[in-house]
C-alpha positions, -999 to 999 in steps of 0.1 A, spaced: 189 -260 -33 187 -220 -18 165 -224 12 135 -195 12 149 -172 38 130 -164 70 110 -130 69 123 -114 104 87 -97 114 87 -66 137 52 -60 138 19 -78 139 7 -99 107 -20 -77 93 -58 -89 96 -73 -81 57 -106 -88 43 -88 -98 9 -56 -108 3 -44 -119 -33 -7 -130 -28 20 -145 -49 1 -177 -56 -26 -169 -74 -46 -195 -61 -44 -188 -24 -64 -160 -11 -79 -147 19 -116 -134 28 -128 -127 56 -111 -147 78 -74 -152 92 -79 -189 80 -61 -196 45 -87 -204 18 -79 -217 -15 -100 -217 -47 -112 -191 -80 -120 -156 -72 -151 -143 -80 -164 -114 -97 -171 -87 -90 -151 -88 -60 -168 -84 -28 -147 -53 -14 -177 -43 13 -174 -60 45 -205 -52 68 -175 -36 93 -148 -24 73 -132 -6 105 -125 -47 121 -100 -49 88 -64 -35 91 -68 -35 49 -95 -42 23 -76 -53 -4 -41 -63 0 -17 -76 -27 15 -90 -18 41 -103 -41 14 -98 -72 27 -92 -106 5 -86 -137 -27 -77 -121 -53 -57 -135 -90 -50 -114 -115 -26 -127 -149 -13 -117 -135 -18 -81 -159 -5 -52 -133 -7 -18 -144 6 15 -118 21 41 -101 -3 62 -88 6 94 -47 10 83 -59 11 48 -82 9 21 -58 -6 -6 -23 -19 6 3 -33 -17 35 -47 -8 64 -75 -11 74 -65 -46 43 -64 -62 47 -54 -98 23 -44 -130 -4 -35 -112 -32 -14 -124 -64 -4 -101 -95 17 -114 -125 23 -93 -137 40 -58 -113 32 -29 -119 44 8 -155 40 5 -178 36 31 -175 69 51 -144 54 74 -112 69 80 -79 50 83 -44 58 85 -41 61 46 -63 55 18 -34 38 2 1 21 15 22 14 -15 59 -1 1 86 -29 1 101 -24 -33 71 -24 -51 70 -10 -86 51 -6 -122 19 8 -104 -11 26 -117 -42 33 -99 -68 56 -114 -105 63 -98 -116 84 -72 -103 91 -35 -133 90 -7 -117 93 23 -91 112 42 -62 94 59 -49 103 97 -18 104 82 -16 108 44 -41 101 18 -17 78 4 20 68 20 42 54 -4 79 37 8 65 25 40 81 -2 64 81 -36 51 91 -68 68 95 -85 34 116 -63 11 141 -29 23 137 -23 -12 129 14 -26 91 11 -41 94 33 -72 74 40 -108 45 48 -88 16 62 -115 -18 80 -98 -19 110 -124 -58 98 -134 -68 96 -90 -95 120 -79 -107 132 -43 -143 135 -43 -142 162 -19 -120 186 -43 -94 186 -15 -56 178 -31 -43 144 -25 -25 139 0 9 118 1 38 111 25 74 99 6 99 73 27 118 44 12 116 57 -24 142 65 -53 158 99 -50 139 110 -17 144 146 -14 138 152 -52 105 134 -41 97 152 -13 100 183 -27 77 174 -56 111 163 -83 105 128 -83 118 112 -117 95 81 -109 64 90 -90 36 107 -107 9 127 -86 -23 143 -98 -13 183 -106 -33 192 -72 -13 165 -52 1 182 -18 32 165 -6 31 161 34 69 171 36 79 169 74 55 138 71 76 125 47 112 138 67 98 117 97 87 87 76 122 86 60 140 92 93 115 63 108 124 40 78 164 36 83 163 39 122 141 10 119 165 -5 92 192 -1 116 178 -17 148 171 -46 125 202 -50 114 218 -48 148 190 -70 163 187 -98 140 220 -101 129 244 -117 147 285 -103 145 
């Protein structure tokens, strides 16, 4: 029997108000404590202070999930964040509500692909709007087939995105991705984007040379 490798961790478990992982029947709300038992719906996406929440909703390791008619405030990292090889996903509704600001609206990372979120955009990020090829403890992976051609911003502003650990970077960066689709008023953050990439294999590296042993 394959023993479930170890996830070497090099930054602080994240603190979300909802977190649907792999097991469909474990989730988190609320709390730091692991609760088990059915969802229910409409999900509750509106914590009284959305600004104590690294994330609202986080999905890690999720395949085949579809939520509509979502209503999701603006956590403090993030409103949405999806991550671990999550895959088939499709999100419609109102994300970053709440009149917040975080460090992106969305965080799409660690090799996850077959995405598509559609709605509107109500809030503006420190860094991007959305940030997709983030650091991820659990997968180097490239995150890829990324679909947000139906998302709006409220305010008219474009949306806002910063590329890192994604297929063909530079083509991506510079608006040619093969695999990422934006909105036709999407602004690409490109020395964002340069320093995110940059940030994504130094880190690679001192993982590498940290953790593993010669």
């Amino acid at each position: 029997m394959t023993a479930t490798p170890t996830i070497i961790r090099t930054s602080k478990a994240d603190k979300n108000w909802l977190s649907l992982n792999s097991d469909s029947v474990v989730w988190f709300a609320g709390t730091l404590d692991e609760k088990q038992g059915e969802l229910t719906y409409p999900l509750n996406l509106k914590p009284t202070i959305p600004s104590s929440w690294d994330a609202i909703l986080k999905l890690s390791g999720r395949t085949n999930t579809q939520l509509a008619g979502l209503e999701v405030f603006q956590g403090q990292e993030n409103s949405v964040d999806i991550n671990s090889v999550s895959h088939g996903i499709a999100l419609e509704g109102r994300f970053g509500v709440g009149g917040g600001q975080g460090d992106n609206v969305f965080t799409i990372k660690g090799g996850t692909y077959d995405v598509i979120i559609k709605g509107s955009v109500e809030s503006n990020g420190r860094i991007a709007m959305t940030t997709i090829g983030n650091w991820s403890d659990q997968s180097t992976a490239t995150t890829h087939h990324i679909d947000f051609y139906l998302l709006r911003v409220t305010s008219g502003k474009p949306l806002t995105v910063v590329f890192g650990r994604v297929n063909n970077p530079i083509f991506a960066i510079f608006g040619r991705s093969p695999d990422i689709v934006l909105p036709p008023n999407a602004r690409i953050l490109v020395w964002k984007s340069l320093g995110l990439f940059t940030y994504w294999w130094l880190k690679r590296i001192y993982v590498f040379l940290r953790y593993h042993h010669w």
